[in-house]
N, C-alpha and C positions, 0 to 999 in steps of 0.2 A: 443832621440836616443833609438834605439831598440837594448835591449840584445840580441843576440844570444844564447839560452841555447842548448848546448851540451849535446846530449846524448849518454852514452857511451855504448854499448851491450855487455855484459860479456858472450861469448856463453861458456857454461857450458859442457863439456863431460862427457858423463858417461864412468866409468875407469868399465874395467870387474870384477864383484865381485870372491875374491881370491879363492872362492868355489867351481865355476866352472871353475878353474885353475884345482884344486885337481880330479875334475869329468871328465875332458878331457885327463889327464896325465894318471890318470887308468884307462880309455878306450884303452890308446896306449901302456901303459904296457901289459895288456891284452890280446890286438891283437898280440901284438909281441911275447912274450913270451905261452902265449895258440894256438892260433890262427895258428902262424904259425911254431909254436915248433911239434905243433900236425900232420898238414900236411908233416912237411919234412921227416918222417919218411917214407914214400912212395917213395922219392926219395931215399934218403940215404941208404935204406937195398940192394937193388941191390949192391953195392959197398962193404958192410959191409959185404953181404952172400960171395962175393969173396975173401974178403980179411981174410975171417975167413974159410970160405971151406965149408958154409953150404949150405945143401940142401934144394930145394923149399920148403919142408916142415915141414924144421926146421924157415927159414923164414916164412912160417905163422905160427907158432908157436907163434915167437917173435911176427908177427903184429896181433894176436890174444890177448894174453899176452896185448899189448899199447890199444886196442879196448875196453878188458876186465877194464883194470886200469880206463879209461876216464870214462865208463859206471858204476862203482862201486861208483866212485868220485862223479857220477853227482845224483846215489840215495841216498849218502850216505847226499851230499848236501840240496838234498829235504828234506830227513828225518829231519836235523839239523835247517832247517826253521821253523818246526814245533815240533822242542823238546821244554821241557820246559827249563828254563831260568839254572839251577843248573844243567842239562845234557848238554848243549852247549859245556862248555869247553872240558869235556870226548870226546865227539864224534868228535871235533876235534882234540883233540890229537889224538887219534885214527888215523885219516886220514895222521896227520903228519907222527905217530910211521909206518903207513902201508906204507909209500911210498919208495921205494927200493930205488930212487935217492939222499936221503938226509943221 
């Protein structure tokens, strides 16, 4: 009599490492809140110059002003890449203390 030996194949999944859980979520934080926080401002001020009574050139002012914010943000960011390790925190506080929205 011949055994029959049963082989059983356990297929194995790879489950997504929780890391790139953390790396995909602040990607879509990011986008949402930068990305298109930054954009809506173009829509938005037409309605806002009306409802406040401003002039075309009080509206650029204001989208001068958000232009100005982004662009100070993003050297101020470069700079911070390469300060040293004991200037990091300062310089971002800084960024915090300078920002009119918080």
């Amino acid at each position: 009599m011949r055994a029959c030996l049963l082989i059983r194949t356990e297929r194995k999944t790879k489950k997504l490492h929780y890391g790139w859980v953390l790396v995909f979520t602040g990607i879509a934080v990011l986008f949402s809140c930068i990305g298109l926080g930054r954009f809506s401002l173009g829509m938005l001020l037409p309605s806002m110059g009306e409802s406040l009574g401003l002039t075309y050139s009080e509206m650029g002012f204001v989208s001068t002003g958000n232009f100005t914010g982004y662009l100070v943000g993003v050297v101020l960011a470069a700079l911070l890449r390469h300060a040293p390790a004991h200037a990091a925190p300062l310089l971002s506080g800084f960024l915090w203390w300078a920002d009119p929205w918080y």
